[in-house]
Structure formats: structure tokens, C-alpha cells
C-alpha positions as CSV (number, residue, x, y, z in Angstrom):
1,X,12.1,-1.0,15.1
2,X,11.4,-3.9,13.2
3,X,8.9,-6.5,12.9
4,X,8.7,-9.3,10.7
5,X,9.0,-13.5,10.0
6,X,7.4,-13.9,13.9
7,X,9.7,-11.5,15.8
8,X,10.4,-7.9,16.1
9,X,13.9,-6.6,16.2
10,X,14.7,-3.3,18.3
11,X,16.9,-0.6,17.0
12,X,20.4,-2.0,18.6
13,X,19.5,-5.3,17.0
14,X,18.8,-3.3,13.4
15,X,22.3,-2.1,13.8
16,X,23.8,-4.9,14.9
17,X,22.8,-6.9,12.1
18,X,22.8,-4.1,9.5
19,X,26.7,-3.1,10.9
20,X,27.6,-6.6,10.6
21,X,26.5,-6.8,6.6
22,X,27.9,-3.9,5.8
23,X,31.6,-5.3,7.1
24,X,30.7,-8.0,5.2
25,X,29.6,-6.1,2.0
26,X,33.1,-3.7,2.2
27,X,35.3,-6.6,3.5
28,X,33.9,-10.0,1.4
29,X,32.2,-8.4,-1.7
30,X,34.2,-5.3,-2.0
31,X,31.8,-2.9,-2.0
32,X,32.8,0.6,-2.5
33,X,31.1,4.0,-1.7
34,X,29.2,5.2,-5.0
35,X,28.7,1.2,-6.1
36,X,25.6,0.0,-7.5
37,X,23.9,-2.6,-5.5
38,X,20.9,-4.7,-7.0
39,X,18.6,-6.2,-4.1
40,X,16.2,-8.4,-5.2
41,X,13.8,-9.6,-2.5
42,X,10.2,-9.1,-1.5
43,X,9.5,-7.0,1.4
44,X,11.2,-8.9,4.4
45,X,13.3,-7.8,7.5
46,X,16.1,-9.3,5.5
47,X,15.7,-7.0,2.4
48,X,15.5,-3.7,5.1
49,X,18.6,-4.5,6.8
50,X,20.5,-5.4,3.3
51,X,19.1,-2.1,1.9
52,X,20.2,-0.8,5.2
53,X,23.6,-2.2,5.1
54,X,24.1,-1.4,1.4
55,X,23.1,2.7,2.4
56,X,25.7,2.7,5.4
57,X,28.5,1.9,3.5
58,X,27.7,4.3,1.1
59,X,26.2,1.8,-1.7
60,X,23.5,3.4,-4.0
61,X,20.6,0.6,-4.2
62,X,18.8,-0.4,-6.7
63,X,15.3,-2.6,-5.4
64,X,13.7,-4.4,-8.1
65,X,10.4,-6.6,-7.7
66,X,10.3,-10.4,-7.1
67,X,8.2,-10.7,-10.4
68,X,10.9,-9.2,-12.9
69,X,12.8,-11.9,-15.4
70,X,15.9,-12.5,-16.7
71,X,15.4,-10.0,-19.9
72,X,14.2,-7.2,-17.5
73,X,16.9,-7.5,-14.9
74,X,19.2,-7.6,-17.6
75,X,18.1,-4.0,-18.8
76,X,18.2,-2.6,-15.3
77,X,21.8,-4.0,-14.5
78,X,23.6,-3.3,-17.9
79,X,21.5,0.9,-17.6
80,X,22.6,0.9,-14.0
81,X,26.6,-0.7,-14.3
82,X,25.5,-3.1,-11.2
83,X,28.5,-5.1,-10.4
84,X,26.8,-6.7,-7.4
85,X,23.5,-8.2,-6.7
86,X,22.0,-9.4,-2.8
87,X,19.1,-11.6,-3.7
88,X,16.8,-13.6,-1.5
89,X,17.6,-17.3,-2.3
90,X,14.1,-18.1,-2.8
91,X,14.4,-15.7,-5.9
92,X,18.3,-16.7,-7.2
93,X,17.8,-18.5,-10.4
94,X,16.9,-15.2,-12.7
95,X,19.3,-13.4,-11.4
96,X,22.1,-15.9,-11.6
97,X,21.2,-16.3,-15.4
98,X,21.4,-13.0,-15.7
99,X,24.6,-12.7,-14.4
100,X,25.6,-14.9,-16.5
101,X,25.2,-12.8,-19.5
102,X,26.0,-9.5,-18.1
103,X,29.0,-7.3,-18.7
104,X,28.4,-5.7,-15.4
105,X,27.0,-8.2,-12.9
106,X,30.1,-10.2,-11.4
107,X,28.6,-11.1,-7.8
108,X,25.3,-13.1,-7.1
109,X,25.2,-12.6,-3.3
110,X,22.5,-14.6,-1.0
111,X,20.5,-14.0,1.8
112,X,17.9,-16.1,3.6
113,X,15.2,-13.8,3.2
114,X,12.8,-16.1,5.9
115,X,13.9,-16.1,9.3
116,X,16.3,-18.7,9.2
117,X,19.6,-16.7,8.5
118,X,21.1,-19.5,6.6
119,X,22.5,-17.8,3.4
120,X,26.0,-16.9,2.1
121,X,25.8,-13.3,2.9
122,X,23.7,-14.5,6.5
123,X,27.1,-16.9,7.1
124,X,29.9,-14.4,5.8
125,X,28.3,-11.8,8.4
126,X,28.0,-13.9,11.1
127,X,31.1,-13.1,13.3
128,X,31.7,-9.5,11.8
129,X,31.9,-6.3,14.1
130,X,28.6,-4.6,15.3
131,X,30.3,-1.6,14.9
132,X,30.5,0.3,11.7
133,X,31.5,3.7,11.2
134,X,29.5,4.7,8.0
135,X,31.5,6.3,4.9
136,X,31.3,10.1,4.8
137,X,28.5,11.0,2.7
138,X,28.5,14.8,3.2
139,X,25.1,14.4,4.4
140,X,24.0,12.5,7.7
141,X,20.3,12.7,7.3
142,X,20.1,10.7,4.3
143,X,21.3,7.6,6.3
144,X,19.1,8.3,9.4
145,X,16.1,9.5,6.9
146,X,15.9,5.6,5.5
147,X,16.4,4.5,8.7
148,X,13.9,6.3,10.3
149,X,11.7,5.3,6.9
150,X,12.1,1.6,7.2
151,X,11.9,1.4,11.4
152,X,8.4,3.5,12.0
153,X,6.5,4.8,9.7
154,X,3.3,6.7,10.4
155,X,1.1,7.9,8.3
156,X,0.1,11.5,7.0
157,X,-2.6,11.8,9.2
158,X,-0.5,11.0,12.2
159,X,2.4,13.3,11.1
160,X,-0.1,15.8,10.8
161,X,-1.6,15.1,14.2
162,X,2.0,16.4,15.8
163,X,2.5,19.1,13.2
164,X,5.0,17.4,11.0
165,X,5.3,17.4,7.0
166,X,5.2,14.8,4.9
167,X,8.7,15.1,2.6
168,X,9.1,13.6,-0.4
169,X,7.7,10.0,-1.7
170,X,11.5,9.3,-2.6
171,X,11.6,5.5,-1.3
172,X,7.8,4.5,-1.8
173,X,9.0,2.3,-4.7
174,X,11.4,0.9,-2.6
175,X,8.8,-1.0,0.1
176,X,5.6,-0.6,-1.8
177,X,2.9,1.5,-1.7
178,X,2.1,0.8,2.1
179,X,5.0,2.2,3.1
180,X,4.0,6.0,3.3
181,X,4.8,9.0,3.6
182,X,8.8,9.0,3.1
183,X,11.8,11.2,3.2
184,X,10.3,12.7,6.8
185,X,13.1,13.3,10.2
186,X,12.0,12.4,13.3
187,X,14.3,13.3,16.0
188,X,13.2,11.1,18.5
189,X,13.9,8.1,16.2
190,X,17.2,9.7,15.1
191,X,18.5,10.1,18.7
192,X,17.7,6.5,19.3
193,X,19.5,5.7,16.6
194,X,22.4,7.6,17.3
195,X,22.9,6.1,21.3
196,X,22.7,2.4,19.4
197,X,25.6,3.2,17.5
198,X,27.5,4.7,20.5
């Protein structure tokens, strides 16, 4: 489901980890459907399964690049009311000033975004539940949609190939350009991603 930092994850370890952070998230951080969360990372397996974890409880994410200052974070958290930030600990100190000025952003939270797992969300998660029963969102397939996006993602051509359409570019942003196409249901993927949760 997911590979990355020398080893590849399979979908019941996605959700493990991803159920775990999202107890954590609702239970440590106080993380409420309809919340702003910031993630600030590069493209790692630790950003998916925050971005992951952040969805499932019903968080609305907001991904900003590794490169963006203080002065520019500031202007996305104060136009977005982001109360809490994840953040790869390689990339804490312009976020942490910019909490420190913010009317909105109360929580700096790390992760380890190497394989390592040694961060204060990483710890807080540790010996949480793997199971999570995701908030009611109305909508199901907005969950599994990212999930599908972030675990396999095949290209245009190879939708094509099986007589699928390409959806829309939605969370392209969100991973980079590489990551393409987006917004597409596969229900293989979703099946297997339903009997990990059960």
C-alpha cells in the first residue's frame, strides 16, 4: 500500500498506524470533526498516514510545502483559523515561530518524518487502539477516495487501459505533481480497505 524510508507498508499496517494517530489526534490534541489541521512535511510515508489520520477523524487538512517561512505560514494559518499543526521535526522551527505569533495556532505537533518513529505524535500514538471508527461524514467515498489516492496510484494511461476515468485533480497539490490522476474509486482497493478495518 505503501512504500517509502526502505520498507513498504501493506494496507492493515496503513490502518493500523493511521487508526492509531487518529486516537491520538481526537484523544491528545483534541481534534474535532470540521478542524483545520496544518501538515507540514515533504512527501514521506509519515505525512500520508498523518494526512490520513487527520481525514478519518474528520479533520479538513491543509498541506503546505517544506520551503514556506514563517510570514507565509502565518498568512495560511490566520486565512484558514488552524488551531493545530503536525509537522515533520526536521522542518519545526518556522512553524513554532509562527505559532508563536498566531491568534489561531495553539498546538505545534511532531512527527518523525524518517523512519525512525521517534516524535511526540510517533510516542503519544504508540499504544493507541488500531481500531477507529471514522466520524460520519455523510459521505464514505471521500475517505476511501484519498485512501485509494495515496495507496496506488496508476496513471491515466493505465486507468484507461481498464476503462476507468480519471476524476478530478483535487489532491495533486497535496503529493505533488507525480501523484496523478486523483479523485478516481477503485473497488478492488476499496474492498481491501474495508476487510482491514473489519
Amino acid at each position: 500500500a505503501l512504500i517509502g524510508n526502505g520498507r513498504s507498508r501493506t494496507y492493515k499496517e496503513l490502518t493500523d498506524w493511521t487508526n492509531r494517530l487518529a486516537h491520538a489526534l481526537v484523544e491528545d490534541y483534541g481534534v474535532k470533526p470540521g478542524n483545520r489541521v496544518l501538515i507540514r512535511s515533504a512527501n514521506n510515508p509519515a505525512m500520508v498516514a498523518c494526512w490520513l489520520a487527520a481525514t478519518k477523524v474528520g479533520a479538513v487538512v491543509v498541506n503546505t510545502m517544506p520551503m514556506l517561512r514563517t510570514g507565509e505560514l502565518t498568512k495560511i494559518v490566520d486565512k484558514a483559523e488552524i488551531t493545530v499543526a503536525l509537522c515533520d521535526t526536521r522542518l519545526m522551527d518556522e512553524l513554532v515561530a509562527c505559532a508563536k505569533d498566531s491568534r489561531h495556532l495553539t498546538k505545534v505537533v511532531g512527527f518523525d518524518g524518517t523512519a525512525n518513529h521517534d516524535a511526540e505524535l510517533d510516542r503519544v500514538a504508540l499504544h493507541k487502539s488500531v481500531r477507529y471508527d471514522a466520524v460520519a461524514t455523510g459521505r464514505d467515498d471521500v475517505a476511501l477516495l484519498g485512501y485509494t489516492i495515496v495507496a496506488d496510484v496508476p496513471t491515466s494511461d493505465q486507468l484507461n487501459d481498464i476503462g476507468m476515468s480519471v476524476g478530478c485533480n483535487l489532491m495533486r497539490g497535496f503529493f505533488g505533481a507525480s501523484w496523478s490522476p486523483t479523485a478516481v474509486m477503485l473497488p478492488r482497493l476499496v474492498e481491501e480497505m474495508r476487510s482491514c478495518s473489519s
